[in-house]
Jmol script that loads the backbone (N, CA, C; Angstrom):
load data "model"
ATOM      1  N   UNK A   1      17.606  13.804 -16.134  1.00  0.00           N
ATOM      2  CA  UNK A   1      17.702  13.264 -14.791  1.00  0.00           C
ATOM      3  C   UNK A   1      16.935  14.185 -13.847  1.00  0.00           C
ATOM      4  N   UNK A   2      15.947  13.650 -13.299  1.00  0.00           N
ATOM      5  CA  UNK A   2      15.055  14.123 -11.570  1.00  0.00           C
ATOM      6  C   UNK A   2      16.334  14.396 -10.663  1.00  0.00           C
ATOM      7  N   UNK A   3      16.521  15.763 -10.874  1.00  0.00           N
ATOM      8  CA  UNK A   3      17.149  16.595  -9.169  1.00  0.00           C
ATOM      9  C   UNK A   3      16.056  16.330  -8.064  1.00  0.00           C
ATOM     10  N   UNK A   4      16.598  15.551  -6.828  1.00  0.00           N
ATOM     11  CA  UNK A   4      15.668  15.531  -5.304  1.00  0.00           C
ATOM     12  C   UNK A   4      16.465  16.583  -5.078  1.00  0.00           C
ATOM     13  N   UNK A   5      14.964  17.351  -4.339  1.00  0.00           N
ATOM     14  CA  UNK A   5      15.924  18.108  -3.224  1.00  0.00           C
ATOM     15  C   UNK A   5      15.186  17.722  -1.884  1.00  0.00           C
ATOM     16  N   UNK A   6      15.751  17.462  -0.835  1.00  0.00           N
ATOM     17  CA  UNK A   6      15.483  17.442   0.749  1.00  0.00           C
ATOM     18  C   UNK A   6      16.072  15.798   0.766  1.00  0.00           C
ATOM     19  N   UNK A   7      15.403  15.300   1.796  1.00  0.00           N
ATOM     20  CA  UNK A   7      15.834  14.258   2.433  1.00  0.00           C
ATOM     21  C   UNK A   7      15.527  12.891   1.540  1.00  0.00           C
ATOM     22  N   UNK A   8      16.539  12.000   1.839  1.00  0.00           N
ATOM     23  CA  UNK A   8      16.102  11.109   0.666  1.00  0.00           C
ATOM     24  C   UNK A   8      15.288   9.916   2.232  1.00  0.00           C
ATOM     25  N   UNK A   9      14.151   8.840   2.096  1.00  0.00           N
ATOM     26  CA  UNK A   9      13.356   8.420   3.245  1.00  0.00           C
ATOM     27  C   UNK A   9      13.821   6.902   2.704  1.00  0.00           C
ATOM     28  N   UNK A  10      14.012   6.326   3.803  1.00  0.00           N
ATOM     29  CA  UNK A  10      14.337   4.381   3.668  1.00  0.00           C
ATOM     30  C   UNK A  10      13.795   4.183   4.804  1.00  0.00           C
ATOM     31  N   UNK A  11      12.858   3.294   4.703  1.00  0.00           N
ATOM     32  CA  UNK A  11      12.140   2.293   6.061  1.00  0.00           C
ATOM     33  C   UNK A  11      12.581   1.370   5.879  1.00  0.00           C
ATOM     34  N   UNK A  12      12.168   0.353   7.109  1.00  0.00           N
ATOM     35  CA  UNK A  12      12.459  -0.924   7.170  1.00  0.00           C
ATOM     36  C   UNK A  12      11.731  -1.614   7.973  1.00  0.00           C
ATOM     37  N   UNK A  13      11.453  -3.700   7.261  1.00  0.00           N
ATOM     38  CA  UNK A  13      10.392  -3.439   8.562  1.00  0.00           C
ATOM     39  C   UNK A  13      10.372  -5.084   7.833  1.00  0.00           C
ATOM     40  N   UNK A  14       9.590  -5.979   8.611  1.00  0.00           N
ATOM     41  CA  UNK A  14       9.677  -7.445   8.098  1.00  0.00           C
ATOM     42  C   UNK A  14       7.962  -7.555   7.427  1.00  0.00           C
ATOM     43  N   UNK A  15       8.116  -8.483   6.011  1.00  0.00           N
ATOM     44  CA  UNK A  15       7.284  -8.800   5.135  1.00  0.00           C
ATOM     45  C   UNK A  15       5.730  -8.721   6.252  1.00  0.00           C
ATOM     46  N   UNK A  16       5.814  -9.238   7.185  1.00  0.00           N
ATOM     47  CA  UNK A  16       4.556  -9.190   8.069  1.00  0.00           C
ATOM     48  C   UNK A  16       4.184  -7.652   8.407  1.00  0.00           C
ATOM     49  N   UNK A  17       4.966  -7.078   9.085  1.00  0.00           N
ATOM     50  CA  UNK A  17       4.396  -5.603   9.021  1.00  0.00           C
ATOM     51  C   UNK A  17       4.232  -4.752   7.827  1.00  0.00           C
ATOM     52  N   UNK A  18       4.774  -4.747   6.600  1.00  0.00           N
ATOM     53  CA  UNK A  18       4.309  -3.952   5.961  1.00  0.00           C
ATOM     54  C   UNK A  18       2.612  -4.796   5.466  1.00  0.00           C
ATOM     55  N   UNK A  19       2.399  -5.661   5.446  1.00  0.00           N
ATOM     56  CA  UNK A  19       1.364  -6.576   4.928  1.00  0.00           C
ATOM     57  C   UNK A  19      -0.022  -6.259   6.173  1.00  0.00           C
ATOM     58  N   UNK A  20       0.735  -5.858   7.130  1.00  0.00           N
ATOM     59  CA  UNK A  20      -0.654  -5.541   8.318  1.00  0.00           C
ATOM     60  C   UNK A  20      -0.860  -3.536   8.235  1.00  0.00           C
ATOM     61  N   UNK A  21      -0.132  -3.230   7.172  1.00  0.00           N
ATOM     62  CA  UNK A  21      -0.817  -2.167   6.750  1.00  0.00           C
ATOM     63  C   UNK A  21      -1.067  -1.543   5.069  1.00  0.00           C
ATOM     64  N   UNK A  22      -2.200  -2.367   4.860  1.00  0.00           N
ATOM     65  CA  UNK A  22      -2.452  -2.663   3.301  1.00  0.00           C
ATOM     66  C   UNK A  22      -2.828  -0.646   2.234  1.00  0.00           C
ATOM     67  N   UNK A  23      -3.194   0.029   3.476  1.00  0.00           N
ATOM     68  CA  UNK A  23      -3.514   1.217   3.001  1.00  0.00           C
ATOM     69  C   UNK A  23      -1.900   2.152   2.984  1.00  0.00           C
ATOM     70  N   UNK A  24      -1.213   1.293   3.400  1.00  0.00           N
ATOM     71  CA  UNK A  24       0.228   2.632   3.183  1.00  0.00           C
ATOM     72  C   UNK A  24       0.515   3.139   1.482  1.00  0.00           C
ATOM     73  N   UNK A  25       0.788   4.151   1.638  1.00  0.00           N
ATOM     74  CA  UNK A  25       1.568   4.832   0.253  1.00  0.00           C
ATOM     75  C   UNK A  25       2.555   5.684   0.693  1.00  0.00           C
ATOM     76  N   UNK A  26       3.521   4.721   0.133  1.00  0.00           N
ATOM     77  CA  UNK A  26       5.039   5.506   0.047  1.00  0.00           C
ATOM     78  C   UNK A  26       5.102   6.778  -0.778  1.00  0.00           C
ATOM     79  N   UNK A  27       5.847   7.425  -0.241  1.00  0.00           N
ATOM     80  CA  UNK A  27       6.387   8.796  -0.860  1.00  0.00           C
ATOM     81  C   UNK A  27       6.611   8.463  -2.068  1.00  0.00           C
ATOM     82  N   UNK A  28       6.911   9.980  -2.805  1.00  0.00           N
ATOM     83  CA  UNK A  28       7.621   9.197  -4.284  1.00  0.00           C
ATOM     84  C   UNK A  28       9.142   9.311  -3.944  1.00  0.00           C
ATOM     85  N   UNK A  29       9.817   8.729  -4.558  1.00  0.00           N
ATOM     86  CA  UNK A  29      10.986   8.210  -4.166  1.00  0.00           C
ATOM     87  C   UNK A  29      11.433   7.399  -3.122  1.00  0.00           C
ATOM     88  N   UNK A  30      10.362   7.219  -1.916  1.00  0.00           N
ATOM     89  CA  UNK A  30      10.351   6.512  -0.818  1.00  0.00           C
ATOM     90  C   UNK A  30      11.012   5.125  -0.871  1.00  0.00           C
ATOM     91  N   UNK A  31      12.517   4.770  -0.366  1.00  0.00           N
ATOM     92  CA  UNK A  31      12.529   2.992  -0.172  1.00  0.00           C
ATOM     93  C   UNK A  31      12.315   2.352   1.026  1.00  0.00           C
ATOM     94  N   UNK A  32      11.280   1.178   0.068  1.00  0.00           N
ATOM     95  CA  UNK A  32      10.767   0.064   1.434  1.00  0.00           C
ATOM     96  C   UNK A  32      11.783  -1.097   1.410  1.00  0.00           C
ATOM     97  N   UNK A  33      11.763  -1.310   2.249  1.00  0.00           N
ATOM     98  CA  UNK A  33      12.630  -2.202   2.422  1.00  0.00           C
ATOM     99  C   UNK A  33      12.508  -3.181   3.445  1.00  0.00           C
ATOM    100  N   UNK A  34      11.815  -4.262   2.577  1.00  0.00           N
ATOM    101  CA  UNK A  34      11.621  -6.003   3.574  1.00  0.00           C
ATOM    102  C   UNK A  34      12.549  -7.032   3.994  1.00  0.00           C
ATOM    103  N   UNK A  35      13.045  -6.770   5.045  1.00  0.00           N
ATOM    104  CA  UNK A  35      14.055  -7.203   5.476  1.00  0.00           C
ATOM    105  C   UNK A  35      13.946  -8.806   5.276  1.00  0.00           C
ATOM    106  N   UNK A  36      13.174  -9.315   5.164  1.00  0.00           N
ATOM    107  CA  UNK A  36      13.510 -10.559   5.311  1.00  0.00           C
ATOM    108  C   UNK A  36      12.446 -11.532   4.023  1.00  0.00           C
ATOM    109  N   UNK A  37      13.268 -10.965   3.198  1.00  0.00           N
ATOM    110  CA  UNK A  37      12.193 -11.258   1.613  1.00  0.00           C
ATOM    111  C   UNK A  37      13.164 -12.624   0.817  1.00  0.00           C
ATOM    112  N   UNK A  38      14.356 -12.455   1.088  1.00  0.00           N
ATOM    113  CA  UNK A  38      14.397 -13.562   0.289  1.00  0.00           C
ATOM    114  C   UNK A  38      16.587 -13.993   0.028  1.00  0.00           C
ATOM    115  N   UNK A  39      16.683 -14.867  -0.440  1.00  0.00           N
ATOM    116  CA  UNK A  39      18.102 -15.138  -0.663  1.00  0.00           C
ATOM    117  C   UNK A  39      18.072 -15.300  -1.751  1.00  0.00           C
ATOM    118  N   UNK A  40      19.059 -14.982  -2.214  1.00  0.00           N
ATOM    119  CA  UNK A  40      19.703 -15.526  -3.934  1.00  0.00           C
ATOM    120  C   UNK A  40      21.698 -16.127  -3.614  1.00  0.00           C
ATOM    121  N   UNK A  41      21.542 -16.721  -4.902  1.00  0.00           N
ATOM    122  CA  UNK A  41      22.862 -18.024  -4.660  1.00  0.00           C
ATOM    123  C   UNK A  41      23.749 -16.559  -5.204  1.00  0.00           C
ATOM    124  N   UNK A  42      25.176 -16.213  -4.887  1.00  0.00           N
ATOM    125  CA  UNK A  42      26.344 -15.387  -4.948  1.00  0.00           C
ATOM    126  C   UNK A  42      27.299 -16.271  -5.954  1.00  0.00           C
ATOM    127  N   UNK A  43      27.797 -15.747  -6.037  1.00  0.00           N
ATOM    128  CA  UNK A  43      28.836 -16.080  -7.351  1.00  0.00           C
ATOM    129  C   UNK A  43      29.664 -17.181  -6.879  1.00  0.00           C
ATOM    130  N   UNK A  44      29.683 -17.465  -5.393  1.00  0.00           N
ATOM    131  CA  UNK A  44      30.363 -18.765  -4.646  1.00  0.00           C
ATOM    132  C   UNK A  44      29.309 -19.830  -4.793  1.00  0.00           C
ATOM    133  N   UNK A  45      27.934 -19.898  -4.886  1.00  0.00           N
ATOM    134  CA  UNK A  45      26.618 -20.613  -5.356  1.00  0.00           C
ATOM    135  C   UNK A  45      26.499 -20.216  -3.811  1.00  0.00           C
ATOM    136  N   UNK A  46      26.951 -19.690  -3.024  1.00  0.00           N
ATOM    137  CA  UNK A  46      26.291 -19.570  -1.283  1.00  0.00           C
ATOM    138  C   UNK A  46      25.152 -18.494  -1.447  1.00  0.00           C
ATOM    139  N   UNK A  47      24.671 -18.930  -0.759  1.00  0.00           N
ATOM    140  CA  UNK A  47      22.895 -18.400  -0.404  1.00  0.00           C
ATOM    141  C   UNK A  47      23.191 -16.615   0.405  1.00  0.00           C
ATOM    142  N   UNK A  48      22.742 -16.089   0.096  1.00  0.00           N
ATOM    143  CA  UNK A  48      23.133 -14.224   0.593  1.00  0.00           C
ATOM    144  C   UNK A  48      21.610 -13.709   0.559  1.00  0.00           C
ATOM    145  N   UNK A  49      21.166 -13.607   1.954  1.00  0.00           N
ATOM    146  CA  UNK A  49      20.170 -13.013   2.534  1.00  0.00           C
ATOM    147  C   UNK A  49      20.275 -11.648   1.745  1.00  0.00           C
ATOM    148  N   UNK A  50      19.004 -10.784   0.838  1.00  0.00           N
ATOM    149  CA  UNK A  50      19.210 -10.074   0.119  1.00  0.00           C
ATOM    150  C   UNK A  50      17.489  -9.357   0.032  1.00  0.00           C
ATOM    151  N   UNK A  51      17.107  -8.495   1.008  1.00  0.00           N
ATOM    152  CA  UNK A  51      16.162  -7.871   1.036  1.00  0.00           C
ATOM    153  C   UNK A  51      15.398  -6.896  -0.188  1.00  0.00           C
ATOM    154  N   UNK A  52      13.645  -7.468   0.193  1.00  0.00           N
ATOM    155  CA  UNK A  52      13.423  -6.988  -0.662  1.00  0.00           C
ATOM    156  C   UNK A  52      13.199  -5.149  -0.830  1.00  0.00           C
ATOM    157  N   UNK A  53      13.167  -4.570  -2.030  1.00  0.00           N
ATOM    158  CA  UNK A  53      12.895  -2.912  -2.292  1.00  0.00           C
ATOM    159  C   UNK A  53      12.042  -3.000  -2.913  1.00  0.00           C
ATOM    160  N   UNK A  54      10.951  -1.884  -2.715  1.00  0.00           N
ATOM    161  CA  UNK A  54      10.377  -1.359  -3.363  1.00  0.00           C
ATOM    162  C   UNK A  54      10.054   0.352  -3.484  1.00  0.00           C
ATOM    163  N   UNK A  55      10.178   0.779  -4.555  1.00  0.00           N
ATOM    164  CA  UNK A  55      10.254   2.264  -4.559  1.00  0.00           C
ATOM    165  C   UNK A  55       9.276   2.913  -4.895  1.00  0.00           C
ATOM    166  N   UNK A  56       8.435   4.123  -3.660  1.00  0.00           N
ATOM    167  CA  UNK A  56       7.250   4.289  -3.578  1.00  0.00           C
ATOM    168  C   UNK A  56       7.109   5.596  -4.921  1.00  0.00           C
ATOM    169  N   UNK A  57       5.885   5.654  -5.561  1.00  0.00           N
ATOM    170  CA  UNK A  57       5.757   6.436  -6.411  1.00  0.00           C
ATOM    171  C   UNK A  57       5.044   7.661  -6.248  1.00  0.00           C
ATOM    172  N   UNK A  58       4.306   7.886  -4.717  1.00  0.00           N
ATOM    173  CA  UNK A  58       3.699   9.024  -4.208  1.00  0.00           C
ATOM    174  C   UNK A  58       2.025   8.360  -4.406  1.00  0.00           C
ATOM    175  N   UNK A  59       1.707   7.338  -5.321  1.00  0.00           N
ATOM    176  CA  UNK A  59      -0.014   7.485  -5.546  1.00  0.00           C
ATOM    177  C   UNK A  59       0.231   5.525  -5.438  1.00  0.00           C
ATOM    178  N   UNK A  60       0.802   5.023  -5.836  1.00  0.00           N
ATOM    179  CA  UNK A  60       0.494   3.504  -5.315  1.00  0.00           C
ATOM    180  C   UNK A  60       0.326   3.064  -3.566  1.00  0.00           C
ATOM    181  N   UNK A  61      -0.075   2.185  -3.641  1.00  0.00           N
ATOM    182  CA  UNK A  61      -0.310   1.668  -2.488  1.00  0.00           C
ATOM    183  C   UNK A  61       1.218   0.371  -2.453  1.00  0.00           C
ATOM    184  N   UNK A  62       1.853   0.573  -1.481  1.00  0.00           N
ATOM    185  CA  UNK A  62       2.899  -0.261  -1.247  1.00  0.00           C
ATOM    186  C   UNK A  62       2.083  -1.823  -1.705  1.00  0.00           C
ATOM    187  N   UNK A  63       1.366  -3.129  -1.304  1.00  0.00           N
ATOM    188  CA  UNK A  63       1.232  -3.957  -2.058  1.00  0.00           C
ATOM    189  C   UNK A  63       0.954  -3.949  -3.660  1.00  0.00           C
ATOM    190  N   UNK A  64       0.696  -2.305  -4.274  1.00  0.00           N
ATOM    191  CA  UNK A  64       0.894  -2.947  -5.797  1.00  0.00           C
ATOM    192  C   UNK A  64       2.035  -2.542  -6.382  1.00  0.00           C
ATOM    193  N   UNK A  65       2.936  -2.063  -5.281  1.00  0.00           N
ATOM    194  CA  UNK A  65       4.450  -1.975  -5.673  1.00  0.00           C
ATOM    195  C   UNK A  65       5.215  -2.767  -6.470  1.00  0.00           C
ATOM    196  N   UNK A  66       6.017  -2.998  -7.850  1.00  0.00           N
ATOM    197  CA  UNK A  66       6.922  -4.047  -7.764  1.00  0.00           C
ATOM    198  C   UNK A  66       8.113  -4.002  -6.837  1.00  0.00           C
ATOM    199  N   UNK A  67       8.301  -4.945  -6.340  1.00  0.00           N
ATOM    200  CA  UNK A  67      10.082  -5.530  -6.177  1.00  0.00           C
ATOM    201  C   UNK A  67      11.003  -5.026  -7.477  1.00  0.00           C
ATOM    202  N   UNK A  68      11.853  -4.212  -6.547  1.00  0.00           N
ATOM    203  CA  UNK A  68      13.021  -4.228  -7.611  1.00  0.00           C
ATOM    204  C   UNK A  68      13.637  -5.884  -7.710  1.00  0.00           C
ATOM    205  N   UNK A  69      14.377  -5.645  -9.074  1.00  0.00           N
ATOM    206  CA  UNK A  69      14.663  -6.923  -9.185  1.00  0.00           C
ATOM    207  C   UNK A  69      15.997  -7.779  -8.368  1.00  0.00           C
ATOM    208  N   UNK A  70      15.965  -8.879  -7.816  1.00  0.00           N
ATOM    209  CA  UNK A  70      16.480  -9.469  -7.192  1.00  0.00           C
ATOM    210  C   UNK A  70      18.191  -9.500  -7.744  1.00  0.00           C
ATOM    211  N   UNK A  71      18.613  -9.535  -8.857  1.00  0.00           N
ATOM    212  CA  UNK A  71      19.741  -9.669  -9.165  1.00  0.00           C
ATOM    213  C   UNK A  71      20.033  -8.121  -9.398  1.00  0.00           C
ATOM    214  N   UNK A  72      19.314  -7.010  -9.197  1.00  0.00           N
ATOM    215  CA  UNK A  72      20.306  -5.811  -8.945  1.00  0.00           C
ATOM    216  C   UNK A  72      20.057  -5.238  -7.473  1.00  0.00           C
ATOM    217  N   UNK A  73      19.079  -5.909  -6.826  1.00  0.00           N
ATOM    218  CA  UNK A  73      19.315  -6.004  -4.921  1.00  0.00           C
ATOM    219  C   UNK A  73      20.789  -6.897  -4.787  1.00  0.00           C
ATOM    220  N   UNK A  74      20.895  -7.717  -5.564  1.00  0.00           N
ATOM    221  CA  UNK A  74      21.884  -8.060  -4.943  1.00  0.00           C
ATOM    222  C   UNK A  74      23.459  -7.122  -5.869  1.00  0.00           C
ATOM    223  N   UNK A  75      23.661  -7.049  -6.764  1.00  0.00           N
ATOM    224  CA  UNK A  75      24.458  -5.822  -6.942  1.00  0.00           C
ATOM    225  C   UNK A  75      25.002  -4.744  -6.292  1.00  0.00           C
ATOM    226  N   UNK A  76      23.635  -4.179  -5.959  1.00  0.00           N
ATOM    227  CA  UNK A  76      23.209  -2.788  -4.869  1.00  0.00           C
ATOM    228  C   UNK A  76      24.565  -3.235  -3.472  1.00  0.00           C
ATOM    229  N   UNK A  77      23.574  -4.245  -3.360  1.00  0.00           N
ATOM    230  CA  UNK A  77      24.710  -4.724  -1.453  1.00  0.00           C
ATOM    231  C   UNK A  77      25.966  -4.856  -1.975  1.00  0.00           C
ATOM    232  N   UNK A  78      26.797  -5.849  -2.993  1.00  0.00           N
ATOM    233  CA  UNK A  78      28.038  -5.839  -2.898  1.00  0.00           C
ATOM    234  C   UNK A  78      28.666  -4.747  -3.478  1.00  0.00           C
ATOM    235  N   UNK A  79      27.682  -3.574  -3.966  1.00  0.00           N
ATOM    236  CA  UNK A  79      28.387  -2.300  -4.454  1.00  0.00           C
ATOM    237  C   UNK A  79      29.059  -1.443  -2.731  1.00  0.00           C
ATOM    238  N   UNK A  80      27.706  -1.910  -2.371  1.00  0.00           N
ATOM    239  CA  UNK A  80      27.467  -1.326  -0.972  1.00  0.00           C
ATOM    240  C   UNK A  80      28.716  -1.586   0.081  1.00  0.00           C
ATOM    241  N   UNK A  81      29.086  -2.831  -0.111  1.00  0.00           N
ATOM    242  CA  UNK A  81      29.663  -3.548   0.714  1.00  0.00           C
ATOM    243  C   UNK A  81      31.136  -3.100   0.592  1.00  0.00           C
ATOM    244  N   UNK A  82      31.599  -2.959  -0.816  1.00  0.00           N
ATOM    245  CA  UNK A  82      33.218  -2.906  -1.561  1.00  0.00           C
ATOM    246  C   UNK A  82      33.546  -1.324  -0.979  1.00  0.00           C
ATOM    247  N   UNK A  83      32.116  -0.607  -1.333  1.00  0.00           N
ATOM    248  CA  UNK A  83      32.351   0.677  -0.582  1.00  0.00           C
ATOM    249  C   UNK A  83      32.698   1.106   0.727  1.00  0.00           C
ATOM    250  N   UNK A  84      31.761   0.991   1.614  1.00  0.00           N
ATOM    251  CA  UNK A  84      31.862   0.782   2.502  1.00  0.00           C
ATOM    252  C   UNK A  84      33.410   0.120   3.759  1.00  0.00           C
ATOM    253  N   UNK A  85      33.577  -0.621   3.129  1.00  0.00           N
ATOM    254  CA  UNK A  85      34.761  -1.472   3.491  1.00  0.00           C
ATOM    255  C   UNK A  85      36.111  -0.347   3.045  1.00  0.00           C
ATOM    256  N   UNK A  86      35.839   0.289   1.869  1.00  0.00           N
ATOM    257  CA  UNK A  86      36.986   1.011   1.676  1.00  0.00           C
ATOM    258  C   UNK A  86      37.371   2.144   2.619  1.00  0.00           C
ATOM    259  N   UNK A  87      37.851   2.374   3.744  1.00  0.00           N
ATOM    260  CA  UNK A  87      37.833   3.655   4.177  1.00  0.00           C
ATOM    261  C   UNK A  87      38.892   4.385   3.152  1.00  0.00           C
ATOM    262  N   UNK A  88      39.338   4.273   2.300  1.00  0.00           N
ATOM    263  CA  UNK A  88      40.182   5.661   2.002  1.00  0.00           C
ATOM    264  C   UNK A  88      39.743   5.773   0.700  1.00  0.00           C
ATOM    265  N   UNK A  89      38.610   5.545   0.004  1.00  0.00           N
ATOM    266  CA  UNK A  89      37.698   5.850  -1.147  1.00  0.00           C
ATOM    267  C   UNK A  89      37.343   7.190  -1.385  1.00  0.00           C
ATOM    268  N   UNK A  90      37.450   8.384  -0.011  1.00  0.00           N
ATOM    269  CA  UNK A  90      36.831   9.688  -0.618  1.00  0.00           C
ATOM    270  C   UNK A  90      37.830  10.479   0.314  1.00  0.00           C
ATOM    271  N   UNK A  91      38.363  10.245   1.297  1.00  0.00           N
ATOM    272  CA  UNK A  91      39.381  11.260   2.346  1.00  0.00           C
ATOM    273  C   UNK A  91      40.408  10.195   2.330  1.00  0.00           C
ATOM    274  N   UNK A  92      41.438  10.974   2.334  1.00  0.00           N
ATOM    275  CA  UNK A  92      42.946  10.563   2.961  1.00  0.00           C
ATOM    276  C   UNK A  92      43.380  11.041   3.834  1.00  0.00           C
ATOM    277  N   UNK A  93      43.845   9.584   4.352  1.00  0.00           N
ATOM    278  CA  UNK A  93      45.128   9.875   6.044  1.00  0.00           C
ATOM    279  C   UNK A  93      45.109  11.180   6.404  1.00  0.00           C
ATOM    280  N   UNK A  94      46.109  11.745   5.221  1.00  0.00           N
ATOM    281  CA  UNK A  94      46.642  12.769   5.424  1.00  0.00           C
ATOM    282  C   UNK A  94      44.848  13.915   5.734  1.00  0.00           C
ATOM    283  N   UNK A  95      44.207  13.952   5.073  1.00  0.00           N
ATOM    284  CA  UNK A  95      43.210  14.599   5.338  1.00  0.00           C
ATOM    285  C   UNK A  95      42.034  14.710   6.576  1.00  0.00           C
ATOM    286  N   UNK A  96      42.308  13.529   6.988  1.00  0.00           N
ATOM    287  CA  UNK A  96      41.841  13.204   8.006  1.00  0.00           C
ATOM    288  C   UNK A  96      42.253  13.417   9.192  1.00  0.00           C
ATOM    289  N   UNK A  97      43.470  13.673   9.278  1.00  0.00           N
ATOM    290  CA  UNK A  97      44.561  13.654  10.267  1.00  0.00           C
ATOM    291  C   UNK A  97      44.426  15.455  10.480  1.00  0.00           C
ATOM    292  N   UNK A  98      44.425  16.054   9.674  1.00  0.00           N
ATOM    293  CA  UNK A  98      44.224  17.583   9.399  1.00  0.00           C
ATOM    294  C   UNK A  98      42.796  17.507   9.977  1.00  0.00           C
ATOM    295  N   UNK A  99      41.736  17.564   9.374  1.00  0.00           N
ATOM    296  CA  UNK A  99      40.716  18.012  10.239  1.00  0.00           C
ATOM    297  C   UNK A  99      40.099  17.315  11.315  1.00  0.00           C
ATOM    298  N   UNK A 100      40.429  15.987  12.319  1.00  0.00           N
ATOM    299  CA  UNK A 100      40.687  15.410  13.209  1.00  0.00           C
ATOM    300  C   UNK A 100      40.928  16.809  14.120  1.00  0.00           C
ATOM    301  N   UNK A 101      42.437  17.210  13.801  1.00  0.00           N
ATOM    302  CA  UNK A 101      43.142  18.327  14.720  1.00  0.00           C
ATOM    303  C   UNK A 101      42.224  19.535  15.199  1.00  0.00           C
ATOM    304  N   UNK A 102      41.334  19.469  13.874  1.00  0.00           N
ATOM    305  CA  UNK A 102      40.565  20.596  14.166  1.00  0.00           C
ATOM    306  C   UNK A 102      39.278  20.526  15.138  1.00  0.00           C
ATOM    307  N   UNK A 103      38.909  20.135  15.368  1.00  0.00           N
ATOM    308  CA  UNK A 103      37.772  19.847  16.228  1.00  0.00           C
ATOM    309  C   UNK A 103      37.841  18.721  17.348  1.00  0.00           C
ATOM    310  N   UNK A 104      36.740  19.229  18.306  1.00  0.00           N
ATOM    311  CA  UNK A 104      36.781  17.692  19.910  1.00  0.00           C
ATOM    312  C   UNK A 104      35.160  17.883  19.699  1.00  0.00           C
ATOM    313  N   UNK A 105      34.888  16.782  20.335  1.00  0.00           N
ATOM    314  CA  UNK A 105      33.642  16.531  20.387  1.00  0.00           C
ATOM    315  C   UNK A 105      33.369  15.863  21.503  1.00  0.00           C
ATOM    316  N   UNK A 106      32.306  16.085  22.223  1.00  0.00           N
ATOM    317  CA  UNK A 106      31.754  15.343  23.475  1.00  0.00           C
ATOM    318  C   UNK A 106      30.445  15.511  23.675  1.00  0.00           C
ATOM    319  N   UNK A 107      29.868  14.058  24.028  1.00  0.00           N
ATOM    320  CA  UNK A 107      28.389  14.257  24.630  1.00  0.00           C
ATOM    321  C   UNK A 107      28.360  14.195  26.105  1.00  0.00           C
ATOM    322  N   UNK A 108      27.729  15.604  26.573  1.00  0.00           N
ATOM    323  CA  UNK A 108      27.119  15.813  28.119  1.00  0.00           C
ATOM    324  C   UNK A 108      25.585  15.665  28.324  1.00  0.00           C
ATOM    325  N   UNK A 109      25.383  14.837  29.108  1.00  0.00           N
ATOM    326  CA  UNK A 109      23.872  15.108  29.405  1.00  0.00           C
ATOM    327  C   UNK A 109      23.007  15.199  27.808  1.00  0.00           C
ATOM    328  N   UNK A 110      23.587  13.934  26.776  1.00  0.00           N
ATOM    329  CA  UNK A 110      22.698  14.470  25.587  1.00  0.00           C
ATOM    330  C   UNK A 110      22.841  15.420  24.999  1.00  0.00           C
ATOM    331  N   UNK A 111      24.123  16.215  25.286  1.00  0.00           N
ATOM    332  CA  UNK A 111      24.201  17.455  24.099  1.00  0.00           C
ATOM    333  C   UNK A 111      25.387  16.928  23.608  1.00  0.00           C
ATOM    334  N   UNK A 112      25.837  17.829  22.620  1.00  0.00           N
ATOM    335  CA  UNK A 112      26.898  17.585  21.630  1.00  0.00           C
ATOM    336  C   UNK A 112      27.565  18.762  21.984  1.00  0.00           C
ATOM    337  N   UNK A 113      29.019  18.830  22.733  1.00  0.00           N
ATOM    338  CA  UNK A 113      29.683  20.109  22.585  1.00  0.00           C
ATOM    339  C   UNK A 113      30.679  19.952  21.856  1.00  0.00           C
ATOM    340  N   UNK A 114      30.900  21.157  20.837  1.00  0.00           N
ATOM    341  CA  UNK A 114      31.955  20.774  19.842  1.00  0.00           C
ATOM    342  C   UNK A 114      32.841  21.891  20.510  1.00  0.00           C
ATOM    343  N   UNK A 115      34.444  21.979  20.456  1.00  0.00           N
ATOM    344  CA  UNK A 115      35.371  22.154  20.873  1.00  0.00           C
ATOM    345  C   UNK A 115      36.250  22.817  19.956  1.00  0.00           C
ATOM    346  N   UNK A 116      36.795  23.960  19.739  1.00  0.00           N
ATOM    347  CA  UNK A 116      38.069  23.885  18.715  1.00  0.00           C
ATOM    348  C   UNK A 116      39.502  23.864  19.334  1.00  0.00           C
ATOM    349  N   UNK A 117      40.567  23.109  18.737  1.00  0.00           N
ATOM    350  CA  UNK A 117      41.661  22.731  19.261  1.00  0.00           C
ATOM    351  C   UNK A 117      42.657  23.705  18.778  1.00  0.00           C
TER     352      UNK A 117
END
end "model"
wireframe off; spacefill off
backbone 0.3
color backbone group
């Protein structure tokens, strides 16, 4: 397994703009992401808006990218989704409630002052 180290990069942007710049090359590891590429039918047969990816390799040019494939874009989101939705998947109440106590936070004028309680 490839250890990244630094920042992991996700754009976004509709099938028309990435297409009005034919010379881009994504990073390697870079995800593109076309917001408005396509639907596939959900396990209800309902239609689920489900954007397209493509993952840059450092030397392709984003149009000779493939599309990841459509039935694990759509995977990806309802993995995304079950997660997401869970708030008590990685901290508990109780844990939260504890370091809550510990810190205030406020923005002045665009700064961030953090506070200890």
């Amino acid at each position: 397994m490839e250890q990244i180290n630094g920042r992991l990069r996700a754009t976004r942007d509709t099938t028309a703009n990435w297409n009005a710049h034919p010379a881009f090359r994504p990073e390697k590891g870079e995800i593109i992401i076309y917001t408005d590429h396509g639907t596939i039918s959900d396990e209800f047969g309902e239609n689920v808006n489900v954007p397209g990816i493509k993952i840059g390799d450092g030397d392709a040019y984003l149009i000779d990218l493939p599309f990841v494939n459509a039935d694990v874009r759509y995977q990806i989101l309802t993995e995304l989704r079950l997660h997401s939705g869970n708030t008590e998947i990685h901290v508990t109440s109780e844990e939260k409630e504890f370091w809550n106590n510990k810190l205030n936070c406020i923005v002045s004028n665009g700064n961030l002052i953090l506070n200890r309680l």
